[in-house]
N, C-alpha and C positions, 0 to 999 in steps of 0.2 A: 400634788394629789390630782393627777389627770385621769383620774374614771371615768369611761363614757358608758353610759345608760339613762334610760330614760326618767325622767322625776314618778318615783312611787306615788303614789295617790295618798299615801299615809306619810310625805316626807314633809319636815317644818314650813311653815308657811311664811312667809314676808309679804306683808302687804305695804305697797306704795301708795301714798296719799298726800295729799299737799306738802304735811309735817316733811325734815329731813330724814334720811335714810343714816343709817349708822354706819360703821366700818364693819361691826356685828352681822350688820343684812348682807354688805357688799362679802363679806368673806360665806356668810352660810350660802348662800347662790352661788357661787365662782368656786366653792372647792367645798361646800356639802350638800351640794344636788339640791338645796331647798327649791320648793314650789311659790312662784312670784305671784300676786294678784293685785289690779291696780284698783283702791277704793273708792265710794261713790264720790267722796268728795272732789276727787281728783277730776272722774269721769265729768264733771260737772263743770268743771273750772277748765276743761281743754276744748269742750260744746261752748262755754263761752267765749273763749280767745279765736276759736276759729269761727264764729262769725265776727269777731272783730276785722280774718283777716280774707273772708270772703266778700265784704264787702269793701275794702281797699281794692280786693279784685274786680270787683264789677268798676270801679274809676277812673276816668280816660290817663291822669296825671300815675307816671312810672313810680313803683315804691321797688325798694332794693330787695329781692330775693323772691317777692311776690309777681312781678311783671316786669323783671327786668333781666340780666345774664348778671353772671357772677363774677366775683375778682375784677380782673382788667377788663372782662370784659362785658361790667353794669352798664356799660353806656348804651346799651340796645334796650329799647323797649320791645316787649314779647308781646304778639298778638293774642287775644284770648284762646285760639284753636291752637296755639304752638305748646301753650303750658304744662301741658302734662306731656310734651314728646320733652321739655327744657327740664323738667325734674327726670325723667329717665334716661336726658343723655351728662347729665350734671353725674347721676349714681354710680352709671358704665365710664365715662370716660373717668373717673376720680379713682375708681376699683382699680388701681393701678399700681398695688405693688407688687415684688417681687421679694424671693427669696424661698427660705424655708417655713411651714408653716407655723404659728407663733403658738403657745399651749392652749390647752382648750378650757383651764384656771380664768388665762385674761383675756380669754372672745366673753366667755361668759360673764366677769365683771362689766366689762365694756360696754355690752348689751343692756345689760342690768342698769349701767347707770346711765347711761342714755334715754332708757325708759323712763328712768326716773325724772330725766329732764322733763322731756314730754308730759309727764305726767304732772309736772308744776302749773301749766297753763299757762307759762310766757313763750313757748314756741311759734304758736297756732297753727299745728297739726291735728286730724283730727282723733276722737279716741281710739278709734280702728289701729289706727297705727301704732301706738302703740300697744294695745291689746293683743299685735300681731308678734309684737318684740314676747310678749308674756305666755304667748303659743307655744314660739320656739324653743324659750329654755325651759319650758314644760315640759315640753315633746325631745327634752335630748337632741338636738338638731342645733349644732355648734358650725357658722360660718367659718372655712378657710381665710384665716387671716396671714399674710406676710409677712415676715420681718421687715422691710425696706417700703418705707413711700413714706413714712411721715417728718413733716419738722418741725410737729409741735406749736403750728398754727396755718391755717387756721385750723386750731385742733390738730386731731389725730384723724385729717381727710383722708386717706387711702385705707386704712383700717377701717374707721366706723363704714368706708362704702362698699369695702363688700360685705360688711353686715348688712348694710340695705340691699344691695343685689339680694342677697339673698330671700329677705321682704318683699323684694318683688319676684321669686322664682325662678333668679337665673343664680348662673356665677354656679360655686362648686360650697359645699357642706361634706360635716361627717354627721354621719347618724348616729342614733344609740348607741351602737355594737361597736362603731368609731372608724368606720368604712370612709372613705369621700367617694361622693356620687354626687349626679348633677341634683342642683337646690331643688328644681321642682320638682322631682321626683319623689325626695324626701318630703315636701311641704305636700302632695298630693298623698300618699301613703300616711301621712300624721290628721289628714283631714283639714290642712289649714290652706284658704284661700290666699292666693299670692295680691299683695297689695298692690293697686294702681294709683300711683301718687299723683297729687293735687298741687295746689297752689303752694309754692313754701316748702311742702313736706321733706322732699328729697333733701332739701337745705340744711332742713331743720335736722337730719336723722344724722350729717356728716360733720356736724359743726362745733365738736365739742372737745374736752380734755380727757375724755368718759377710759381712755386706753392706758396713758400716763398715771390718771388717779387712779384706776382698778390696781397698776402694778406699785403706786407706791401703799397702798392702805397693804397689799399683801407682803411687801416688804418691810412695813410695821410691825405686824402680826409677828412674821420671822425674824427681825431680828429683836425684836422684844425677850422672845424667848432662847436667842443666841445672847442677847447681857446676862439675862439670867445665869445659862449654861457656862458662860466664861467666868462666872463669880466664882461657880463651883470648880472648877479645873484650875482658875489659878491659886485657889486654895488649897487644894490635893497637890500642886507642885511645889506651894509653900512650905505645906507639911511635911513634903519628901525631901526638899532641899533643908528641914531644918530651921526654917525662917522661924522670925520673930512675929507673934500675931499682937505686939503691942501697938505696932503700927495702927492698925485697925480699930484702937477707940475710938469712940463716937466721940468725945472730945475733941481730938486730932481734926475730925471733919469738920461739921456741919456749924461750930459756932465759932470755929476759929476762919474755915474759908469754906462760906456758905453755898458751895455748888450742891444743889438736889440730889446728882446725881451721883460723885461721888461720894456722898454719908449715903446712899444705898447701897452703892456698890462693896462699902467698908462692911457694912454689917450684914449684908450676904453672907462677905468671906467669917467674919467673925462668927455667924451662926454655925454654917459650916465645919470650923475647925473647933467649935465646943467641945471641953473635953480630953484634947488632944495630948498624948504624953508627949510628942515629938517635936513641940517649939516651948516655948516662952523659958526652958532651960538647958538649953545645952552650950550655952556659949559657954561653959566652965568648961569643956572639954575640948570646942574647937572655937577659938575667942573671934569673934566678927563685929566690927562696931556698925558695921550697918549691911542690912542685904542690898543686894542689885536692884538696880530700879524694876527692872523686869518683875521682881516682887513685892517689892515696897511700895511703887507708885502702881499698883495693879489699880488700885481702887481710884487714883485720879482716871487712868487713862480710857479705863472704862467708865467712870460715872460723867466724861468730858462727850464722850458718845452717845449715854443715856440722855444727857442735856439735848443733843441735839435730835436722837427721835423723839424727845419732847416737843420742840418745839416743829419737827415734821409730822407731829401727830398734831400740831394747832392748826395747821397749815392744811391738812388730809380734811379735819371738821370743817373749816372755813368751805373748803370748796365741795364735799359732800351737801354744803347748803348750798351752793349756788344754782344756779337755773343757768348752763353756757350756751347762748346762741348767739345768730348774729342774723338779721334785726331780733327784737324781744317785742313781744305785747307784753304793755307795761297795766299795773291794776287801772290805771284810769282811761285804758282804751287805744292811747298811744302806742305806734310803733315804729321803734326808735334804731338805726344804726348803734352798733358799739366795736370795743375791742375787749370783749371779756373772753373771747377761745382763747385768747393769750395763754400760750402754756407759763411761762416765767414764772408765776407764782410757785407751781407745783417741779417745775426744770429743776431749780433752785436745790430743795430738798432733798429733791432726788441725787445730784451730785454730793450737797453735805453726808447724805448719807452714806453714800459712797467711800467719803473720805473716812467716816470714823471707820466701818467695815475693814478699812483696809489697815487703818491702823489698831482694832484688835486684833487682827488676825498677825502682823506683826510684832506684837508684845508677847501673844500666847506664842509663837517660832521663836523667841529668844528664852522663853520659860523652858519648854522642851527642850533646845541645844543646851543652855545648864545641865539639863539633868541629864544629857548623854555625855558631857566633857568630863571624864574623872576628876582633874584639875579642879572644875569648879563645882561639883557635886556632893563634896561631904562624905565621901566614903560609898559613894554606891559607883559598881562597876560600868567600864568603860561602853558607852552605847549600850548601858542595860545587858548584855550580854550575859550568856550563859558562862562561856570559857572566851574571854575576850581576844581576839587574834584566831579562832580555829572561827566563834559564831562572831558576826558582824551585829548582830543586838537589831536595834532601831534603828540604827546608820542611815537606810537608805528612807527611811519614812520621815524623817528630817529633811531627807532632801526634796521629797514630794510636798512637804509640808514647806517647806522654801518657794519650790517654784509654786504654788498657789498666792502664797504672800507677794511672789514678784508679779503674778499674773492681776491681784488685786490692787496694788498699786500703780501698775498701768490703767486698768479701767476705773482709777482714781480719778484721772483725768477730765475733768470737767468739762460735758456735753456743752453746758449753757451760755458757757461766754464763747461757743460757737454762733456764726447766724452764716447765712449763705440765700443771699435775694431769690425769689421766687415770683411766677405770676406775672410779667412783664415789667417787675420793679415795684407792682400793686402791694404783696407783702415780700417788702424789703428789709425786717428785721422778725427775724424767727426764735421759737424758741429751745429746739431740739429734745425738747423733754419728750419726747418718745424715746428719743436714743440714749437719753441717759436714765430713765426706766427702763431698757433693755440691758443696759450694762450692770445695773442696779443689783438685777434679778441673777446675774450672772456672780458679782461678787458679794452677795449673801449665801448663795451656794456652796461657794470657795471658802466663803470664812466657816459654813457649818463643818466642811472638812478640815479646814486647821486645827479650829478645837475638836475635834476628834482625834487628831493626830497628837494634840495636847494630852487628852483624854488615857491613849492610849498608851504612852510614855509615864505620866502623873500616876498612872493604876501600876505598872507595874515596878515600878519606883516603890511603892508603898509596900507591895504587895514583899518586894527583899528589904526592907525597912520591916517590917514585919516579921518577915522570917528570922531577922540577924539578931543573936542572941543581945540584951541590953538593952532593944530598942523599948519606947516605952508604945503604950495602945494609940490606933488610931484613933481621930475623932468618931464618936456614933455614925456621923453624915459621912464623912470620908467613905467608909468601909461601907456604907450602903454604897456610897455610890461605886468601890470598886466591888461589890457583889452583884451590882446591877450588868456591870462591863462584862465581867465574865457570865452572868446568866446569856449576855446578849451573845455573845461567841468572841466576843475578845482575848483573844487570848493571853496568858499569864508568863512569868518569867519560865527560862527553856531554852533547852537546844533551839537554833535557828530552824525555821519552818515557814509555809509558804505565806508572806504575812499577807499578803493583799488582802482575802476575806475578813482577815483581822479589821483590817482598817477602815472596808468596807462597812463590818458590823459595827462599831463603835459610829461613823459615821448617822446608819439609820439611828441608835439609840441616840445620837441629840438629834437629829428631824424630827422623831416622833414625840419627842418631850419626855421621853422616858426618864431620862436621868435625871431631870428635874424634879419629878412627881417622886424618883427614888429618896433623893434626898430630903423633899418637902416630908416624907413621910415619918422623917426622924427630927428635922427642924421645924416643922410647923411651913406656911406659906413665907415665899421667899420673894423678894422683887423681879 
């Protein structure tokens, strides 16, 4: 959801203040335009940390990031007339990535939660600066950020610094309408004065995980409601293949092997298939003593993924409270070196989630090729086809749905247990959670198109299960959700035709939660 315009005057509000910021705030800022405002108490508590760290400035003895150079190169102490040329060549010379420009979703998290840093009062910046963060995505004014410069410590330095170029009026922006044009230009036409950074400040605005967590809180959000969507689809391929929905007692689950996630995922499906004339009897007709795992175990292998954006969403709150800088004014005055920009907490998660990502997306490709193999489908025709051998059916969107599964299990591959020295050896173990938040984002994308591709197979499976004299009624949910597919433009069984738009539309209807609200509307609320 990359909209560029600028925050309405009547859009939600979020206010920053000392308390944490929720994933709630971070998602309505970054992908619903809300309007940010920092509160008094905040204002009050960053007035107090920077004269903590004005007056470390006035002290002949060097403190690190306030009178000294950075990285390898702290061992300089800064005269007091160099400081503010040391925060503006600290912001330009860091502005240093490359590539394509990153979405205008995670400049605007990124922003958002750096502000929020700031606005803690263990930076010691002053409030101007951040006030100026809360200008911009006011004002629709989204820094050009890169793909390429970060390694996830210290922080995500090349990203957050041309958000501060920008703070201070150079470096490039898009505006409202989503144009790029030079920063100041934009900041001059919004009415907002370009910052001259101070002691710390430049430090403070570059030094954080603020890019990593924006992309995984929104990769939360997404695949929360992709478990969801896969409970429903591999339950419509259950019902088309025939299966047995005994599997899915709550029995079976939660008290005999107590994973969270799979006793949700079981009784998803089971809500779901309520109703259904088309499982729990026909094994009298075609005898199976047990379905394919690809059915049966749907509900481990997705609630084994649930588990883990749990525990990625424990991991999102822990660091939505943190304050990441490096030094910190700490509440009793002190200011203290650390290594909290360490990305590794949040690296971490970003790969596990990666991993489950890739393996729903390959359980829902083995559901779909069932239902296109006549061999193992139970009676329904070969690739779904109209006249099998003249129409090729779903043939080739199996294959597209394949190569996304292989594409997802290469960027399964774990950023974190990369490092690569930096800095003159100064940070010599990194944590790449940038890049495996870039890859992250790329195979939540991929998996939303699998199950589509599920989606699209599963309906029209149903849809000749339906038709075929004998068969007995869909479930309620089912047949919502294949009235939803076809309301969206999915198309139904038929002559061969150009499917891509097909697959395209089914697609948008799981990004927008469609099918889920379809379903929810005959099941009640669903996990």
């Amino acid at each position: 959801m990359d909209m560029h315009s600028a925050v309405a005057p009547d859009a939600p509000l979020v206010q920053v203040g000392k308390a944490d910021v929720s994933a709630e705030d971070v998602l309505a800022v970054a992908r619903g335009n809300a309007r940010v405002e920092i509160g008094p108490d905040a204002l009050a508590e960053m007035a107090a940390a920077r004269a903590t760290i004005e007056a470390l400035a006035a002290e002949p003895r060097p403190v690190y990031g306030v009178s000294t150079g950075f990285g390898a190169l702290a061992v300089r102490h800064i005269s007091p007339e160099l400081r503010a040329q040391l925060q503006r060549s600290l912001v330009r010379s860091h502005a240093a990535g490359m590539g394509p420009a990153v979405e205008r979703e995670v400049v605007r998290a990124l922003m958002f939660l750096r502000m929020k840093t700031l606005a803690s009062g263990r930076t010691g910046v002053r409030p101007l600066v951040a006030q100026t963060i809360a200008d911009l995505l006011n004002a629709g004014i989204t820094p050009v950020v890169r793909e390429f410069g970060s390694l996830g410590c210290s922080g995500d330095l090349a990203p957050l610094s041309h958000c501060a170029l920008v703070l201070m009026g150079e470096g490039v922006a898009c505006g409202p309408d989503g144009t790029e044009r030079p920063a100041g230009e934009l900041l001059a036409e919004a009415g907002i004065t370009p910052v001259e950074l101070l002691e710390k400040e430049g430090l403070a605005l570059i030094n954080g995980t603020d890019g990593m967590l924006g992309m995984l809180v929104m990769a939360i959000a997404d695949l929360s409601r992709l478990f969801t969507t896969a409970d429903i689809t591999a339950a419509m391929s259950l019902e088309a293949l025939l299966g047995s929905d005994k599997v899915l007692a709550p029995e079976l689950h939660g008290p005999i092997r107590p994973h969270p996630g799979q006793a949700l995922s079981a009784a998803n499906m089971l809500a779901v298939l309520k109703g259904s004339g088309l499982t729990g009897h026909h094994q009298d007709d075609a005898p199976r003593v047990q379905d394919a795992y690809s059915i049966r175990c749907a509900p481990q292998v997705a609630g084994a993924g649930r588990d883990t954006l749990a525990h990625a969403q424990l991991v999102a709150s822990r660091e939505l409270a943190a304050s990441v800088d490096n030094p910190v004014v700490l509440a009793d005055g002190r200011v203290e070196s650390n290594g909290n920009f360490h990305g590794a907490p949040v690296a971490y998660v970003l790969d596990f989630l990666a991993i489950a990502a890739a393996d729903l997306g390959s359980i829902s490709e083995r559901r779909t090729d069932r239902l296109l193999d006549k061999a193992r489908s139970h009676g329904l025709p070969a690739f779904l086809a109209d006249d099998p051998g003249v129409d090729s059916g779903l043939m080739i969107a199996q294959y597209t749905q394949a190569a996304l599964v292989s594409e997802n299990k290469r960027l399964a591959v774990p950023a974190s247990v990369d490092s690569i020295p930096s800095s003159a050896m100064q940070e010599d173990h990194v944590s790449m959670g940038w890049s495996a938040a870039r890859k992250l984002r790329q195979a939540v994308e991929n998996l939303g198109r699998i199950v589509a591709v599920e989606l699209t197979a599963a309906a029209r499976a149903l849809e000749i299960r339906r038709q075929a004299d004998g068969s007995g009624p869909l479930a309620p949910a089912t047949a919502a959700a294949l009235a939803a597919a076809r309301e969206a433009g999915v198309g139904g069984a038929g002559r061969d035709r150009f499917l891509s738009p097909d697959l395209e539309a089914a697609a948008e209807l799981v990004a927008s939660g469609e099918l889920v609200r379809a379903v929810e509307r005959v099941t009640g609320p669903l996990a």
